[in-house]
PASEBA-1860 file (N, C-alpha, C; in nm, 3 decimals):
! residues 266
1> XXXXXXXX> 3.304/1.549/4.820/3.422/1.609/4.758/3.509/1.496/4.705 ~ 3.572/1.542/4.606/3.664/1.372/4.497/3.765/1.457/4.486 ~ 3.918/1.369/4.488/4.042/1.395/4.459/4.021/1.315/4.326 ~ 4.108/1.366/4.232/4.065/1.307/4.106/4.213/1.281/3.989 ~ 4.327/1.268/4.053/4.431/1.268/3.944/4.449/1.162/3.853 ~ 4.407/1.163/3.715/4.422/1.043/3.631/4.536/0.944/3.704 ~ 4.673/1.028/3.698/4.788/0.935/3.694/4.886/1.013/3.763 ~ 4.971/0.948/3.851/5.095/1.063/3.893/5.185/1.100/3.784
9> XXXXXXXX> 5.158/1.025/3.687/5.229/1.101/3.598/5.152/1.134/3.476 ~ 5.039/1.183/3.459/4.961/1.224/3.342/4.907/1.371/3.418 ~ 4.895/1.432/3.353/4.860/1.602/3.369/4.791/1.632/3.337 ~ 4.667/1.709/3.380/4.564/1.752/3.294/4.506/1.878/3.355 ~ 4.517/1.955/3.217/4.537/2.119/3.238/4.394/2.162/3.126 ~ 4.310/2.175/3.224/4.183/2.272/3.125/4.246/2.420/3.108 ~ 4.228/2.471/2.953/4.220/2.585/2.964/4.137/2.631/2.896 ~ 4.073/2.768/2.974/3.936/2.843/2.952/3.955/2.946/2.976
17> XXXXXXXX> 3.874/3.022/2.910/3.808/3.197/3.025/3.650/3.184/2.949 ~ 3.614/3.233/3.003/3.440/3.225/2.947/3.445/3.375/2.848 ~ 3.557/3.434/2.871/3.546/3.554/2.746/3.587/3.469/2.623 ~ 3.503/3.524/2.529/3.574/3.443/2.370/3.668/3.545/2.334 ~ 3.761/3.511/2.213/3.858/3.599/2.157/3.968/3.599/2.236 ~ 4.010/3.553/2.320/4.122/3.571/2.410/4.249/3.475/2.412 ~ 4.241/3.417/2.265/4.328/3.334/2.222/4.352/3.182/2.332 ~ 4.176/3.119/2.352/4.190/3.025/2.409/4.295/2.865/2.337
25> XXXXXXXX> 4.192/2.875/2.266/4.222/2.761/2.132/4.324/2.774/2.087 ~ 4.418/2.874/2.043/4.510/2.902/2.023/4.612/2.842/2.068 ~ 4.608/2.955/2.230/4.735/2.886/2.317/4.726/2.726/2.306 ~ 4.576/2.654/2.346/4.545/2.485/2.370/4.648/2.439/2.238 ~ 4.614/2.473/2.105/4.708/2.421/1.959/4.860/2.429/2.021 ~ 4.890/2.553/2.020/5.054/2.562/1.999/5.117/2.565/2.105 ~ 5.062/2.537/2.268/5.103/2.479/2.369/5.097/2.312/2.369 ~ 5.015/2.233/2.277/5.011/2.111/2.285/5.125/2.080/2.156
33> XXXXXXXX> 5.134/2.144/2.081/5.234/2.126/2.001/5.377/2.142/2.049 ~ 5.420/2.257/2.172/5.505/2.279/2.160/5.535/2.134/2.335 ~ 5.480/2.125/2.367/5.483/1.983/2.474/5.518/1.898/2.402 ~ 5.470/1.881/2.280/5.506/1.751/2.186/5.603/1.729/2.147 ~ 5.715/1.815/2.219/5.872/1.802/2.187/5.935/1.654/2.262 ~ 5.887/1.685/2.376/5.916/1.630/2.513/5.835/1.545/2.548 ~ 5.744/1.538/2.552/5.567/1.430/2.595/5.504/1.394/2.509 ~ 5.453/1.277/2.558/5.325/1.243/2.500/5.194/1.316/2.511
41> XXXXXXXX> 5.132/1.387/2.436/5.027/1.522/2.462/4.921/1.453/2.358 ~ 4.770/1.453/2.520/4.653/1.427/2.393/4.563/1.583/2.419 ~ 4.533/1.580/2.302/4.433/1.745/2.322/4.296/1.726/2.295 ~ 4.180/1.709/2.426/4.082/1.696/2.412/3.994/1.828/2.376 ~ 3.929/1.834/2.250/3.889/1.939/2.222/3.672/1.935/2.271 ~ 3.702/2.010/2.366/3.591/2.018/2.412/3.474/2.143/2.387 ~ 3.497/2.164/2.299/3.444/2.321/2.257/3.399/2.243/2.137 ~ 3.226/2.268/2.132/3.153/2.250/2.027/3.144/2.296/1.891
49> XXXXXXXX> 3.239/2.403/1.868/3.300/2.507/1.743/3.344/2.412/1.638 ~ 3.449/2.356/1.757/3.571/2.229/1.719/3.671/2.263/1.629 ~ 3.749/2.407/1.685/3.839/2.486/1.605/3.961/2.436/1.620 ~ 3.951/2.342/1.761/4.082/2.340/1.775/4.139/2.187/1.686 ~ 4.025/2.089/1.668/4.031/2.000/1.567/4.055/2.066/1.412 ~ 4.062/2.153/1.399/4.008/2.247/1.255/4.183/2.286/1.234 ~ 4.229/2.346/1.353/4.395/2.426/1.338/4.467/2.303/1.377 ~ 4.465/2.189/1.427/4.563/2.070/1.399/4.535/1.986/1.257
57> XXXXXXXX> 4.442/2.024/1.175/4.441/1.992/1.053/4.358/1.859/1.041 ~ 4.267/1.872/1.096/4.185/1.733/1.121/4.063/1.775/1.029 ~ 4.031/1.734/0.938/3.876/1.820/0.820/3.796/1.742/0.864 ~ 3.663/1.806/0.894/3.574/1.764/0.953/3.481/1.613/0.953 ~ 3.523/1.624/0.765/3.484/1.450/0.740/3.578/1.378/0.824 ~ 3.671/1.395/0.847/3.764/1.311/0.953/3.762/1.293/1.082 ~ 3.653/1.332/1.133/3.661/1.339/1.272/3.611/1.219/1.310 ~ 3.566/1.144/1.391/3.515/1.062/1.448/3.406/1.092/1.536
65> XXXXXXXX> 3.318/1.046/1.624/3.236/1.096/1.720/3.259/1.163/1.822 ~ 3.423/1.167/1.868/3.464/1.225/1.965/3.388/1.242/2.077 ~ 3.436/1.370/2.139/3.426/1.423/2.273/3.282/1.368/2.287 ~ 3.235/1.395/2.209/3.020/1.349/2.285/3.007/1.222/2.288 ~ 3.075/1.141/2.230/3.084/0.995/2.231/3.146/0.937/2.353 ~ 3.256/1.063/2.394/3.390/1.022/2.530/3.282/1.059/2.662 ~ 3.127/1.200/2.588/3.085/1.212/2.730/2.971/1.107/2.759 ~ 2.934/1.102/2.654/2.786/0.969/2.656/2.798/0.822/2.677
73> XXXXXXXX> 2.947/0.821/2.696/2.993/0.653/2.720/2.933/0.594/2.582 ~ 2.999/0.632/2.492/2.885/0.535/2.353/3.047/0.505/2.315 ~ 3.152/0.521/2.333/3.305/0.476/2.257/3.375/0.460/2.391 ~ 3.494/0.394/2.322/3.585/0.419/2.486/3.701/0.518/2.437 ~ 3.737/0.582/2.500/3.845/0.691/2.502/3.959/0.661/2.410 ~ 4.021/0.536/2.436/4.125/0.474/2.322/4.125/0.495/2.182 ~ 3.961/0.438/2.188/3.921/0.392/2.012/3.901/0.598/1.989 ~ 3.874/0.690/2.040/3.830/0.782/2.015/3.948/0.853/1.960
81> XXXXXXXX> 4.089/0.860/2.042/4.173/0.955/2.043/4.280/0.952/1.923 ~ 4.276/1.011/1.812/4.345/0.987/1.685/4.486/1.035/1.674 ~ 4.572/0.997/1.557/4.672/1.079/1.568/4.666/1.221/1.470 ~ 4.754/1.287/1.510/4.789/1.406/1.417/4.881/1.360/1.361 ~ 4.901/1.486/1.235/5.069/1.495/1.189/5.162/1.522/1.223 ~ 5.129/1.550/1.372/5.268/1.586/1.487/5.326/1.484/1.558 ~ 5.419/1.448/1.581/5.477/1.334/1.617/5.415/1.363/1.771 ~ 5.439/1.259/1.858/5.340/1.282/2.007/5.242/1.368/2.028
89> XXXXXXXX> 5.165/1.396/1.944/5.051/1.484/1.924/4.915/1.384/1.911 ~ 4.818/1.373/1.974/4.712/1.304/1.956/4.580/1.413/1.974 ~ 4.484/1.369/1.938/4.331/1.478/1.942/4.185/1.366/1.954 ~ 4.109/1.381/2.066/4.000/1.348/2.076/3.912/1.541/2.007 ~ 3.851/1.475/1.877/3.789/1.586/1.815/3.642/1.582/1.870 ~ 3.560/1.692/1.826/3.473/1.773/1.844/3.402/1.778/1.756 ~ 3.278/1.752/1.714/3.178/1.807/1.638/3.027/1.849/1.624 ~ 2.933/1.887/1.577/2.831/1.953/1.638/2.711/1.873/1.749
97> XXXXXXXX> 2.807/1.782/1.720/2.661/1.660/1.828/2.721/1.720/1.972 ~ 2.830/1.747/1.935/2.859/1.802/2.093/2.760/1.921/2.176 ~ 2.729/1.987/2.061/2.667/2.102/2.117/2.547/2.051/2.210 ~ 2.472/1.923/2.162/2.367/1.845/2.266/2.384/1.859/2.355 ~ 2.527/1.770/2.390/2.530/1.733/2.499/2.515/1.789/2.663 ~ 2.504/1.875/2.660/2.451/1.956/2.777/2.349/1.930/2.828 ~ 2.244/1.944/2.719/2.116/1.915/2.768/2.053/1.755/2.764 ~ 2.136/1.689/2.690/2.149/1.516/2.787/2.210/1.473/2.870
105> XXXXXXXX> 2.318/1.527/2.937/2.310/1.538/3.009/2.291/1.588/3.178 ~ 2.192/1.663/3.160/2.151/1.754/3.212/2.042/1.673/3.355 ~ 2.019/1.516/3.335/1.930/1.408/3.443/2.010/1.361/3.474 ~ 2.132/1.344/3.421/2.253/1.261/3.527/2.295/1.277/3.604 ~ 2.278/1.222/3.711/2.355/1.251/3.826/2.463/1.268/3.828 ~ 2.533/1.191/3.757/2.662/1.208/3.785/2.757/1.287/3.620 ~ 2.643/1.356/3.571/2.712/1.460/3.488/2.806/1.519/3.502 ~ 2.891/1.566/3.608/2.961/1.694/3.608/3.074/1.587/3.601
113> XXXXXXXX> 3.093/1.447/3.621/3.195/1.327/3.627/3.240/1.263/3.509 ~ 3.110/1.284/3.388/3.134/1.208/3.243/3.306/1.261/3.188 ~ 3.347/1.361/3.197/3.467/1.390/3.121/3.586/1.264/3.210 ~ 3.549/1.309/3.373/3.678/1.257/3.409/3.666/1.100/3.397 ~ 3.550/1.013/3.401/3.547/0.892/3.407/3.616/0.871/3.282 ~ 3.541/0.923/3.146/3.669/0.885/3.049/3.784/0.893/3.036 ~ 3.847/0.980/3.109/3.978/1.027/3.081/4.059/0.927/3.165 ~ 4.002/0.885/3.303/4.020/0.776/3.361/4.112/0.652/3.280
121> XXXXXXXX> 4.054/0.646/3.176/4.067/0.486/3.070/4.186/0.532/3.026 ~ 4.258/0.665/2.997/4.396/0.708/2.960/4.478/0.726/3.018 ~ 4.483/0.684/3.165/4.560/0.660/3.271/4.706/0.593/3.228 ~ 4.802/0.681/3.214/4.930/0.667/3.159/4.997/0.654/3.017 ~ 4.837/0.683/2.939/4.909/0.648/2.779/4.941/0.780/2.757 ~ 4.915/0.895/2.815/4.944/1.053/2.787/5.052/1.120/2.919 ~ 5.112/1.197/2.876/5.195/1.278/2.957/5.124/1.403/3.043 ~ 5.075/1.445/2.938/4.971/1.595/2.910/4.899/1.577/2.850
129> XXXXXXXX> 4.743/1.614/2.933/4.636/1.601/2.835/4.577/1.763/2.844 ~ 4.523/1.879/2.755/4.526/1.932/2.753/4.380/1.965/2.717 ~ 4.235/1.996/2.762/4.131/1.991/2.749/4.096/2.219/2.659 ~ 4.024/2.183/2.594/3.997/2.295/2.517/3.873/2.319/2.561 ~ 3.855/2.421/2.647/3.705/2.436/2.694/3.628/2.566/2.568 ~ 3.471/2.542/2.593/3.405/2.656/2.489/3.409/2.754/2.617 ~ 3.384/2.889/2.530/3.420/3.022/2.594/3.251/3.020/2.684 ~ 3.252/2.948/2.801/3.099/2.965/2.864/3.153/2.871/3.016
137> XXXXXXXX> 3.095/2.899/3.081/3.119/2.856/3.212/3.002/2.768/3.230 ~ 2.944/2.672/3.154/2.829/2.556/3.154/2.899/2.443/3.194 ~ 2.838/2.304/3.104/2.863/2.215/3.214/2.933/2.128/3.105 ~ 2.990/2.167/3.011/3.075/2.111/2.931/3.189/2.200/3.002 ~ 3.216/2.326/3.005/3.370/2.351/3.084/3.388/2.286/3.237 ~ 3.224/2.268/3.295/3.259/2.235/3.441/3.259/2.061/3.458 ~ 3.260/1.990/3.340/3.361/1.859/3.319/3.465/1.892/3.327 ~ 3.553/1.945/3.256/3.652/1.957/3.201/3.742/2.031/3.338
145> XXXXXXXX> 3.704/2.088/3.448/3.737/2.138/3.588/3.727/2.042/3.698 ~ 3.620/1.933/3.638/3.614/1.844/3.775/3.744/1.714/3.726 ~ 3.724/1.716/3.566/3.853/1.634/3.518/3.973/1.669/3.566 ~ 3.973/1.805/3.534/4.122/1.845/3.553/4.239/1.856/3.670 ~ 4.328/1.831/3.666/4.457/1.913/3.772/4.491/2.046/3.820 ~ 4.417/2.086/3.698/4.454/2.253/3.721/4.387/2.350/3.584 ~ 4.406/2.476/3.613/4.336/2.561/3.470/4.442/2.663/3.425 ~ 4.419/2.684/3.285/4.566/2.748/3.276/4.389/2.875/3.225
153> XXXXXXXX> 4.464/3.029/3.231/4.369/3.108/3.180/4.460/3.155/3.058 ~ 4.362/3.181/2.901/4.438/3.331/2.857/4.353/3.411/2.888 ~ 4.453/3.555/2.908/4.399/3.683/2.930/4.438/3.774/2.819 ~ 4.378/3.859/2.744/4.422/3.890/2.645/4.463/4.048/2.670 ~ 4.595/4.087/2.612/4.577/4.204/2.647/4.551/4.357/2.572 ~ 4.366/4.317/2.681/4.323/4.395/2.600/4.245/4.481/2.687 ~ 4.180/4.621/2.679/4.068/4.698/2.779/3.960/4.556/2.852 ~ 3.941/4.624/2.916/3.815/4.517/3.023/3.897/4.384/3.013
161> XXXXXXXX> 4.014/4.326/3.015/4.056/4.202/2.967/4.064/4.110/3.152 ~ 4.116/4.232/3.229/4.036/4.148/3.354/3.883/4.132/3.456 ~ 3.808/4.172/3.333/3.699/4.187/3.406/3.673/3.988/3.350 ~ 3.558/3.931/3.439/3.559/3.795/3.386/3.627/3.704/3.476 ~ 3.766/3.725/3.498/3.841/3.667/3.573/3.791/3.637/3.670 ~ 3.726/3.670/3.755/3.740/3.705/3.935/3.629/3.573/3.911 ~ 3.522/3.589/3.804/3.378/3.492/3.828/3.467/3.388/3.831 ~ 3.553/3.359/3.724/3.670/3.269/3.709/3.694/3.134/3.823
169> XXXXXXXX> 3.744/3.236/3.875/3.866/3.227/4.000/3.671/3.181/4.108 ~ 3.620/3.213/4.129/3.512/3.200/4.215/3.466/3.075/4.172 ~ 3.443/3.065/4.050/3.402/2.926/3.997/3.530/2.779/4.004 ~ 3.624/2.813/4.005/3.716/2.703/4.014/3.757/2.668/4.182 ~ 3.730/2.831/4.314/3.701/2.778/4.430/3.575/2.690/4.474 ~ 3.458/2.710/4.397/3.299/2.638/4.373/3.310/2.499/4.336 ~ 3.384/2.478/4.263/3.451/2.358/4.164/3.544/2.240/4.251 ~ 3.603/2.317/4.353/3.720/2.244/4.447/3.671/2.201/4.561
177> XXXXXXXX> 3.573/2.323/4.620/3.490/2.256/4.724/3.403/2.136/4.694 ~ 3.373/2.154/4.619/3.253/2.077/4.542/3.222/1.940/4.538 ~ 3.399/1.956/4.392/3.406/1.802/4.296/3.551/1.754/4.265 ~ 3.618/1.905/4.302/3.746/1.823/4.285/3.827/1.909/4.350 ~ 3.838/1.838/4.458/3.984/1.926/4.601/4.112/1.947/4.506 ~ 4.161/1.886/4.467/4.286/1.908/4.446/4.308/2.020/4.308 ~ 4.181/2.049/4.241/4.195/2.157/4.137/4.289/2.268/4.171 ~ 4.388/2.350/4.101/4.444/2.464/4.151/4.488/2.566/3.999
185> XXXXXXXX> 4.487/2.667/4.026/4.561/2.754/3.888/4.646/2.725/3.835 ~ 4.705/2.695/3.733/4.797/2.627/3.686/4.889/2.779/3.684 ~ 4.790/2.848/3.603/4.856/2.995/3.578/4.775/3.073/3.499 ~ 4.818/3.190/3.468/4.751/3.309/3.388/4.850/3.336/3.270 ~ 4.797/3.328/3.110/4.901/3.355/3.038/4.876/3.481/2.957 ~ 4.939/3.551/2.957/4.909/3.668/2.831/4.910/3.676/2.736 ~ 4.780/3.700/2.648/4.838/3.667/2.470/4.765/3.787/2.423 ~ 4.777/3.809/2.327/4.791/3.934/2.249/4.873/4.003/2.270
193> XXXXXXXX> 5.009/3.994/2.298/5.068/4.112/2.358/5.146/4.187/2.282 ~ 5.116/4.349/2.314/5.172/4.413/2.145/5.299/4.500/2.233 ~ 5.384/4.503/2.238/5.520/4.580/2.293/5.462/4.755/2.196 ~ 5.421/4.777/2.120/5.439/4.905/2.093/5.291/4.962/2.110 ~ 5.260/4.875/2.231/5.051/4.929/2.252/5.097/4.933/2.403 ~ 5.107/5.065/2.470/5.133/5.131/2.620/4.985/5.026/2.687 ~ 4.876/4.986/2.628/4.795/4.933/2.719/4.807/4.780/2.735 ~ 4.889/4.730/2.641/4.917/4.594/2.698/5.013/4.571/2.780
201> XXXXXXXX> 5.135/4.697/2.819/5.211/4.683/2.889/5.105/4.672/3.035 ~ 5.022/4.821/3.045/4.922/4.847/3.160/4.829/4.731/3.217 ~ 4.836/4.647/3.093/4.680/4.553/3.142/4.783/4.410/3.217 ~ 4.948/4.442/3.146/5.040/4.305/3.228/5.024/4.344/3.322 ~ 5.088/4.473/3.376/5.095/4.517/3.467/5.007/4.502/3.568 ~ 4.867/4.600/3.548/4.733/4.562/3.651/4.720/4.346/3.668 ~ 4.775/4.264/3.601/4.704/4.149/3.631/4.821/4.083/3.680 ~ 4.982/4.120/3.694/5.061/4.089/3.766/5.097/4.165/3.923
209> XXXXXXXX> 4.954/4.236/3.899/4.952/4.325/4.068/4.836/4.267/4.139 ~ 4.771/4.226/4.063/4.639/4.151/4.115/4.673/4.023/4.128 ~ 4.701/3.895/4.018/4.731/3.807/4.084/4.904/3.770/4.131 ~ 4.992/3.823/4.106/5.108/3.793/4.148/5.187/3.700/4.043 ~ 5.265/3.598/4.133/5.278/3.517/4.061/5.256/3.377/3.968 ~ 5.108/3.402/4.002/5.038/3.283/3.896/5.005/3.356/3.784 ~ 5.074/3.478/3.736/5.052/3.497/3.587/5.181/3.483/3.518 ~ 5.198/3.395/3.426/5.348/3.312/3.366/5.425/3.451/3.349
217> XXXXXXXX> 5.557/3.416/3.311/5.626/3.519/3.272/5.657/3.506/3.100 ~ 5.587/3.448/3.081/5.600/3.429/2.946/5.472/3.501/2.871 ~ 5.515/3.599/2.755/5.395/3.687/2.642/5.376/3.644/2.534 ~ 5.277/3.614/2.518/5.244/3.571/2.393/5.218/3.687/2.311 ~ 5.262/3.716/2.188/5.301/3.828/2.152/5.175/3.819/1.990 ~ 5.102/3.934/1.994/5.033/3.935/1.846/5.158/3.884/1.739 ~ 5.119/3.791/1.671/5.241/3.747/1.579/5.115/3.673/1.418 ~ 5.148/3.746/1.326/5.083/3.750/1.207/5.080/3.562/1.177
225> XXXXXXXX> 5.237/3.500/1.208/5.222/3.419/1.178/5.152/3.279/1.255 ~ 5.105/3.308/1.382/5.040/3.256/1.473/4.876/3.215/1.345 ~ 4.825/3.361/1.289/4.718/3.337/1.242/4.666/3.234/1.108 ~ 4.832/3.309/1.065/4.854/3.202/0.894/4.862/3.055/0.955 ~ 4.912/2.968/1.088/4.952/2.879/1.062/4.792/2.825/1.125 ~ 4.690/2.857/1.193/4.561/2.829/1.208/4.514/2.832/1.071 ~ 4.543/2.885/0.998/4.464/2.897/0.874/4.505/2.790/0.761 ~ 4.593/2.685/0.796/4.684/2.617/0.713/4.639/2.494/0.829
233> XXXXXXXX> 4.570/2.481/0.926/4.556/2.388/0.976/4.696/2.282/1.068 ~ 4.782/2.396/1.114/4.913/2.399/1.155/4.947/2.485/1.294 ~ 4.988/2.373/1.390/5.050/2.476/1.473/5.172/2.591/1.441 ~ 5.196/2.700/1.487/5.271/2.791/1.476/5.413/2.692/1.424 ~ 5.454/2.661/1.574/5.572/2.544/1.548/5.620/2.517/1.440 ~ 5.508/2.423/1.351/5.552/2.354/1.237/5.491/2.436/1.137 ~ 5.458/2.564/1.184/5.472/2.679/0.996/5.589/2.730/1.020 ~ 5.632/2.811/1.102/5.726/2.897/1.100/5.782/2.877/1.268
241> XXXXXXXX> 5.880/2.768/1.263/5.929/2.775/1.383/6.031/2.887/1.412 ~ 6.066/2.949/1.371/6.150/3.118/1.406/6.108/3.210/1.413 ~ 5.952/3.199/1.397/5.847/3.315/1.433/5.868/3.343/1.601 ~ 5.816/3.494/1.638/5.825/3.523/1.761/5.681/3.462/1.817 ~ 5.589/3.412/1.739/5.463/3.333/1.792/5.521/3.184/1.855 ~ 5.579/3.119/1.778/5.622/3.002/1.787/5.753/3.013/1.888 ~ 5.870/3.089/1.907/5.955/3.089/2.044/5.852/3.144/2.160 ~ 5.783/3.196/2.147/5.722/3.238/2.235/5.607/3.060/2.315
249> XXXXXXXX> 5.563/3.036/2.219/5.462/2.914/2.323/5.583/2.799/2.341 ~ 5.708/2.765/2.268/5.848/2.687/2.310/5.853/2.733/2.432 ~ 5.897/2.837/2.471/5.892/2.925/2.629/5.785/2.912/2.737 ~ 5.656/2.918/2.661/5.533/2.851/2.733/5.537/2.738/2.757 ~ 5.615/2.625/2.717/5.583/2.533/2.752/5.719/2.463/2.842 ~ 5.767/2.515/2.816/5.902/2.511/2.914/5.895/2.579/3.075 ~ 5.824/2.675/3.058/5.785/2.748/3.184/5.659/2.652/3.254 ~ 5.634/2.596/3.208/5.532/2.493/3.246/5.564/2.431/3.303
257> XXXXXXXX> 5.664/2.287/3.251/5.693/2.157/3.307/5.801/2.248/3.411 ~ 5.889/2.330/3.405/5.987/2.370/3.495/5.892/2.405/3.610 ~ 5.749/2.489/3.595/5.673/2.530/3.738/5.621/2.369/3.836 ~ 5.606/2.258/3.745/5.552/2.143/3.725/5.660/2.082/3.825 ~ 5.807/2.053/3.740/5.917/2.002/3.865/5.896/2.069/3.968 ~ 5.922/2.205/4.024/5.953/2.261/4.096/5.834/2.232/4.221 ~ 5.713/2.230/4.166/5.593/2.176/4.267/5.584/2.035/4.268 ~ 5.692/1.943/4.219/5.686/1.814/4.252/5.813/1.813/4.350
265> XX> 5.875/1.878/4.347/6.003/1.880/4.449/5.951/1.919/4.602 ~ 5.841/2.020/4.569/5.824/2.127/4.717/5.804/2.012/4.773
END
């Protein structure tokens, strides 16, 4: 079993659900954007899609070798991690060589360790590092769990939206015994949330009766302009910061570092 914290003061928050569509990538963009007020935030995009390199505006000729380079030890983490057009915004990108990597490393022993040894080498140049897992519970998200501090989930609210969870939650107790003790929920966030759809009120409801209070109090609310500013290669933030998409992950990310003090005080 490994305790594994980069830095007492660097953070690192995988977020996943192995359901796709549930506004993973999403929240990862405009929660790392909206940290970037306050912190230094790098966003490792670990999802072989590499959408979330795609909505910070990074075009694909631009990428570098990234993440498969950060897991194969062929770069060092430094030379990998680029800037954005966001001021304290940085991105280790993603591209299809990633999709390999699973099955090379698949004889290593010490596979399930490649994410955190790199991340290792960023020991204090980041505040928040924010890992983008693909929607699959393999062994590219279960780096990214043995790396991490904690897992933030979205849940979307939608029918069956807590089914999934529980394997979840079973896999990150699997994960702690395992490879990394100190892993814990960061939290549960809600996105899609439509105020004039009676079942997203029902589905808050059922997943703030089930898990309590590790589901944020903060909704991420269906917001049109959430989609335009992915499509412009832009966090919400910096398309339309007066959108209810964009106060809404400001709030997400404030509810964060405030849960963050408050468990550095206990």
């Amino acid at each position: 079993m490994s305790s594994n914290s980069v830095s007492p003061t660097t953070r690192i928050i995988a977020v996943t659900n192995q359901k796709g569509g549930v506004g993973k990538t999403t929240t990862t963009i405009n929660l790392a954007a909206a940290l970037a007020r306050k912190q230094r935030v790098l966003l490792v995009d670990l999802d072989p899609q590499g959408n979330a390199s795609t909505g910070l505006g990074i075009e694909y000729d631009q990428r570098n070798v990234g993440t498969y380079a950060a897991l194969m030890q062929e770069a060092e983490p430094h030379a990998l991690a680029q800037p954005t057009e966001f001021e304290n915004l940085s991105i280790i990108t993603a591209n299809n060589e990633l999709a390999g990597a699973e099955l090379e490393m698949i004889g290593d022993e010490r596979r399930e360790y490649r994410l955190r040894d790199a991340l290792l080498a960023l020991e204090g140049d980041y505040d928040t590092i924010l890992i983008d897992c693909p929607p699959s519970l393999g062994l590219l998200t279960l780096n990214a769990l043995v790396a991490a501090d904690s897992v933030l989930v979205p849940l979307q609210c939608e029918f069956f939206a807590l089914e999934g969870i529980s394997q979840l939650v079973r896999t990150i107790d699997r994960v702690r015994r395992a490879f990394n003790a100190d892993l814990h929920l960061e939290g549960i966030v809600l996105t899609m949330y439509d105020r004039r759809n009676n079942l997203s009120e029902l589905v808050a409801q059922d997943a703030r009766g089930f898990f309590g209070d590790q589901v944020l109090q903060t909704l991420i609310p269906r917001n049109i302009r959430i989609s335009e500013a992915q499509s412009h290669g832009s966090p919400v933030l910096n398309y339309d910061a007066r959108s209810t998409g964009a106060v809404a992950y400001v709030a997400l990310a404030d509810e964060l570092l405030k849960r963050t003090e408050n468990r550095t005080k206990a």
